[in-house]
C-alpha positions in Angstrom: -23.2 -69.1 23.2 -19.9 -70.1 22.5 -17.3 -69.3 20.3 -16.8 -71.5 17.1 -15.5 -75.0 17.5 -12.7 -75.9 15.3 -11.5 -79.2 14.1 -8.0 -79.9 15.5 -8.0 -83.7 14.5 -4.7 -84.2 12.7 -5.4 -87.4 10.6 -8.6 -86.2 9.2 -8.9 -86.1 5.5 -10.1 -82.8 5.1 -6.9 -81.3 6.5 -5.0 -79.2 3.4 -1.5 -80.6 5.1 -3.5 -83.7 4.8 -4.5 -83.7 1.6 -1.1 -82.2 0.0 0.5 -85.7 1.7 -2.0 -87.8 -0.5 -1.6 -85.8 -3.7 2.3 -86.1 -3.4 2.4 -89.8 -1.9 0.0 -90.4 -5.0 1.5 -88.7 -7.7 5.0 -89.9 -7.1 4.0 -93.2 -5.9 2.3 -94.0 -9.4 5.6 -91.9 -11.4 7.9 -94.2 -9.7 6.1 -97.7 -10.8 5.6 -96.3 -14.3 9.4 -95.1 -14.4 10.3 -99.0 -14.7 8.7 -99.6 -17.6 8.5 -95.9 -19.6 11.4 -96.7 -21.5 9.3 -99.4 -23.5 6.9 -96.9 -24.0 9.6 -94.7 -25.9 11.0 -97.1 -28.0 7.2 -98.0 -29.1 5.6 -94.4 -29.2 9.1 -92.5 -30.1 10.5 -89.6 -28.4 7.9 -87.2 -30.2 4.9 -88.8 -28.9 6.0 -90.0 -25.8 6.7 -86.4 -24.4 3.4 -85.0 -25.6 1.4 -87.7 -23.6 3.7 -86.9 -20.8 3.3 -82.9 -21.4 -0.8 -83.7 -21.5 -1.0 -84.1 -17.7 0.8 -81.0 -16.8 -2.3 -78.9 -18.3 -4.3 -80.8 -17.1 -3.3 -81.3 -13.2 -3.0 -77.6 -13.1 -7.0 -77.3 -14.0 -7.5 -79.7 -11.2 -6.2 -77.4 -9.2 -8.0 -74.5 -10.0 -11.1 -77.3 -10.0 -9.8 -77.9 -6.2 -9.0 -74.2 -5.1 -12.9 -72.8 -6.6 -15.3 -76.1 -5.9 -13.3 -77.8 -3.4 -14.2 -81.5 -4.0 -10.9 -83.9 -4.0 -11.3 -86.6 -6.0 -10.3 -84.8 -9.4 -6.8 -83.3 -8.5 -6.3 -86.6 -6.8 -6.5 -88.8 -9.8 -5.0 -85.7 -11.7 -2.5 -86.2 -9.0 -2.0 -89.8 -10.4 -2.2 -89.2 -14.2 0.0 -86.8 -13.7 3.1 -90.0 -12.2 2.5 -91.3 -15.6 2.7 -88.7 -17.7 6.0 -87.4 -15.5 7.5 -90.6 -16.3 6.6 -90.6 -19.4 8.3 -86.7 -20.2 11.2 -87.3 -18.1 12.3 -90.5 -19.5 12.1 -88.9 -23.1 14.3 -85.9 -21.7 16.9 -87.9 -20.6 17.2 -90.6 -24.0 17.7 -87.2 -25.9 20.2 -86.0 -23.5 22.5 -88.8 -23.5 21.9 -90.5 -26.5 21.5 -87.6 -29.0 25.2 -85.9 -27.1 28.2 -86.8 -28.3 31.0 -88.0 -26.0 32.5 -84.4 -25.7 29.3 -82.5 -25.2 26.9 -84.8 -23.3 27.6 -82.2 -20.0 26.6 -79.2 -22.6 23.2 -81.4 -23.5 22.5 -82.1 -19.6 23.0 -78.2 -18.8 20.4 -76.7 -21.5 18.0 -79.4 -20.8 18.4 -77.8 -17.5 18.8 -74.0 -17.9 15.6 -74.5 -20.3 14.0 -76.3 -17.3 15.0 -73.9 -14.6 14.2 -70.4 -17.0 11.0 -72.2 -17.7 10.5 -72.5 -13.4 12.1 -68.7 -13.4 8.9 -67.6 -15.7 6.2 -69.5 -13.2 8.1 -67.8 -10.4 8.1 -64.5 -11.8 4.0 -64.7 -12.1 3.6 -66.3 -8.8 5.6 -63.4 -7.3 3.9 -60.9 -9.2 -0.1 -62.2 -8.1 1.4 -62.0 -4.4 3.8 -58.7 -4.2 0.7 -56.9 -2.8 0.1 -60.2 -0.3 1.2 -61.2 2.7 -1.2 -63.7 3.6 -2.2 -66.5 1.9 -5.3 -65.9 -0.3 -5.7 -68.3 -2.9 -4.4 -68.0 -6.3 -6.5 -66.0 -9.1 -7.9 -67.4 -12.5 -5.0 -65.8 -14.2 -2.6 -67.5 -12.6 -3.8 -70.4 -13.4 -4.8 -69.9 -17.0 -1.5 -68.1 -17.9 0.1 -71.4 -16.6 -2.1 -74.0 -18.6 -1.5 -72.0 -21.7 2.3 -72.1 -21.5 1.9 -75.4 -20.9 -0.2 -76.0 -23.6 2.1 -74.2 -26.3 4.9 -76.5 -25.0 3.3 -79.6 -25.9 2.6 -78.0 -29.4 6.6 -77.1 -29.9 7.4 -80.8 -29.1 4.6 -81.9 -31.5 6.1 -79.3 -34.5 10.1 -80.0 -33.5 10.8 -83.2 -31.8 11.5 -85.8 -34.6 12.5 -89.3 -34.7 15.5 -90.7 -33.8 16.9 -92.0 -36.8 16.2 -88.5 -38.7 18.5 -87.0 -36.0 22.1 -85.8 -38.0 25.0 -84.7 -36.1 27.2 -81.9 -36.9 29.3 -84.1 -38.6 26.9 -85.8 -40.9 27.0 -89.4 -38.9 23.4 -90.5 -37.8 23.2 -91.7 -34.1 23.1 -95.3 -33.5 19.7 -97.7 -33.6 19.5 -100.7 -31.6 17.1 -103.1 -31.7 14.1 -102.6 -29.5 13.9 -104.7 -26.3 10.5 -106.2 -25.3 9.0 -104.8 -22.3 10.3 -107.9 -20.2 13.6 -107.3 -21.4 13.5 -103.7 -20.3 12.4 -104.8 -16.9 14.6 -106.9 -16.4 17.5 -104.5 -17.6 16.4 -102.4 -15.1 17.0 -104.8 -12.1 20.2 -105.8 -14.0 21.1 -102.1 -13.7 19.8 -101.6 -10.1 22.7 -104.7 -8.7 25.0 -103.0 -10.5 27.8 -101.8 -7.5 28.7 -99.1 -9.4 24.9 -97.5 -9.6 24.3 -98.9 -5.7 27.2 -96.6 -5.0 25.2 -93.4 -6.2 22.0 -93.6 -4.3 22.8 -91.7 -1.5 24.0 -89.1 -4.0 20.8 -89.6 -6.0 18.5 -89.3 -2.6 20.7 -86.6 -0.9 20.6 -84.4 -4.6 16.7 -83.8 -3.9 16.6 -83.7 0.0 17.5 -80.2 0.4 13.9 -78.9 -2.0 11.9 -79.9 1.2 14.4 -78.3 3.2 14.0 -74.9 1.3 10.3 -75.0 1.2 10.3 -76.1 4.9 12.5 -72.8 5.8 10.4 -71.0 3.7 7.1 -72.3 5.6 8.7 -71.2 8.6 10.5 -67.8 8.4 8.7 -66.1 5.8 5.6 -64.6 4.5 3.3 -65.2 1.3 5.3 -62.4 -0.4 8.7 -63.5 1.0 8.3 -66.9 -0.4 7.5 -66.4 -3.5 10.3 -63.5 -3.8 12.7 -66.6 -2.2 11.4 -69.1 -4.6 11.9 -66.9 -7.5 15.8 -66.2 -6.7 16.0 -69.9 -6.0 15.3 -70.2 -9.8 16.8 -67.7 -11.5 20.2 -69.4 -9.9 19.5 -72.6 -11.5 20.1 -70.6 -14.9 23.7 -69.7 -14.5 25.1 -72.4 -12.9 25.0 -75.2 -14.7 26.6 -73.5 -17.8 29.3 -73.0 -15.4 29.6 -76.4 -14.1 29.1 -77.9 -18.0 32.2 -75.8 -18.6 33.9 -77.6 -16.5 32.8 -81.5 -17.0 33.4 -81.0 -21.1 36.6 -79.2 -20.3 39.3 -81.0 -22.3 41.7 -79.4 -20.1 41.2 -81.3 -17.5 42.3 -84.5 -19.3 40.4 -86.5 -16.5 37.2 -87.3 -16.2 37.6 -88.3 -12.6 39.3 -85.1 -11.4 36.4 -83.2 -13.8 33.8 -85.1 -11.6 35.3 -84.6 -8.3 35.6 -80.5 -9.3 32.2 -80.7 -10.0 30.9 -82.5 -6.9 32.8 -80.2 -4.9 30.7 -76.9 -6.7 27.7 -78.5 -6.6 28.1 -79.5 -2.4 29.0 -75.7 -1.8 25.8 -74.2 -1.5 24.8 -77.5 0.4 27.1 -76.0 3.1 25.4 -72.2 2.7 22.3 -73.7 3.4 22.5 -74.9 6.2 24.7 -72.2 7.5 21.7 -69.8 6.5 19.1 -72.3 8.4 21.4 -71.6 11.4 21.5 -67.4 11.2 17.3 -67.7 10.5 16.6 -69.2 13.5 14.4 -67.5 15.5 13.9 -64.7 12.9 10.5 -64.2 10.9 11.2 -62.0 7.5 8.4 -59.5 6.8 
């Protein structure tokens, strides 16, 4: 007899390469249609509620994995996949009203960074748990119960901080005893239309490429990573590439709310310029890799 007979049809749905595509073209498909009109959903729901719903689906597309990675049957993590858009949309859109509206003019860059260093130490901790299931691994081997659960839980007490702390806008006092300011809410037609008002806007054309180029170089990383290294190697590379996301805003929020620098211009331009370096190391390490498999 002969040996087995394997598969090797590239389109075919049962492929994981396959299926990761569809989850992703899903999930951010649906997160960029309900991004245009999340900001109605704030003003009705509040800040409070808004994030919850938003923090629900992060639980609960994580169980659809574990559903996925024990029964194998697609259909739940890919409308988990979906839910998940909406409820991305719905978190992220709250995260940035309180960043910029809560901030006052002088600290909005000090609002940005511990939104961000609480967002990175938060991708630190996942890191850290991933790299400690796999220090013994180098192959991939699936991903054990505990893993999983010790994610949904932290995920779960999250939810429950927003529930106890977040409250509404116009309870929000600042330091120096003025409330922030409360417009009047637009209808969901106006928002829309706000939106495209925004999106012609030369100025906002003009960052784009920034905007598109700022999140190119994550499929770069994991695609390096895919390539040169191991199980154990990428996850120990994936956790340093968090733990750096801690420090480094605070420095660059130093400099954006310097009021040394009396111009916001040249603050921006020092800032770009920090933020493009380890563009430049990047590729410069994609070039000394090559040809090299890490162990």
């Amino acid at each position: 007899m002969g040996g087995p007979i394997f598969n090797r049809n590239k389109l075919r749905l049962s492929r994981p390469f396959n299926q990761n595509v569809i989850m992703g073209l899903i999930l951010y498909g649906v997160y960029t249609v309900v991004g245009w009109c999340s900001g109605s959903i704030l003003n009705f729901l509040g800040p409070k509620y808004t994030a919850a719903l938003g923090g629900i689906t992060y639980p609960f597309y994580v169980g659809s994995l574990w559903y996925y990675d024990r029964v194998g049957h697609d259909a739940f993590p890919l409308f988990a996949g979906g839910l998940l858009g909406v409820g991305a949309a719905f978190f992220w859109t709250t995260s940035g009203f309180i960043q910029f509206a809560y901030a006052e003019e002088k600290d909005k860059a000090k609002y940005i960074t511990i939104q961000w260093v609480l967002s990175a130490t938060g991708s630190t901790v996942g890191a850290i748990i991933a790299f400690s299931a796999n220090y013994q691994s180098t192959e991939a081997i699936g991903v054990s119960s505990g893993v999983y659960i010790a994610f949904i839980a932290i995920m779960c007490f999250a939810i429950g901080i927003v529930l106890v702390f977040i409250i509404k806008p116009e309870n929000v006092v600042r330091d120096d005893g003025r409330h922030i300011a409360i417009f009047k809410e637009p209808t969901v037609i106006e928002e829309v239309k706000g939106v495209f008002s925004v999106m012609t806007d030369p100025k906002i054309l003009f960052l784009l490429p920034a905007m598109f180029v700022g999140e190119m170089c994550l499929a770069l990383v994991s695609s390096i990573n895919a390539r040169y290294f191991n199980l154990r190697t990428r996850s120990l590379s994936n956790l340093l590439f968090q733990v750096v996301m801690i420090p480094t805003p605070l420095a660059l929020a130093w400099v954006m709310d310097n009021q040394r620098i009396s111009s916001r211009r040249t603050r921006g331009f020092i800032g770009v310029a920090i933020a493009a370096d380890p563009e430049a190391e990047l590729k410069e390490e994609k070039h000394m890799t090559s040809g090299h498999k890490t162990s």
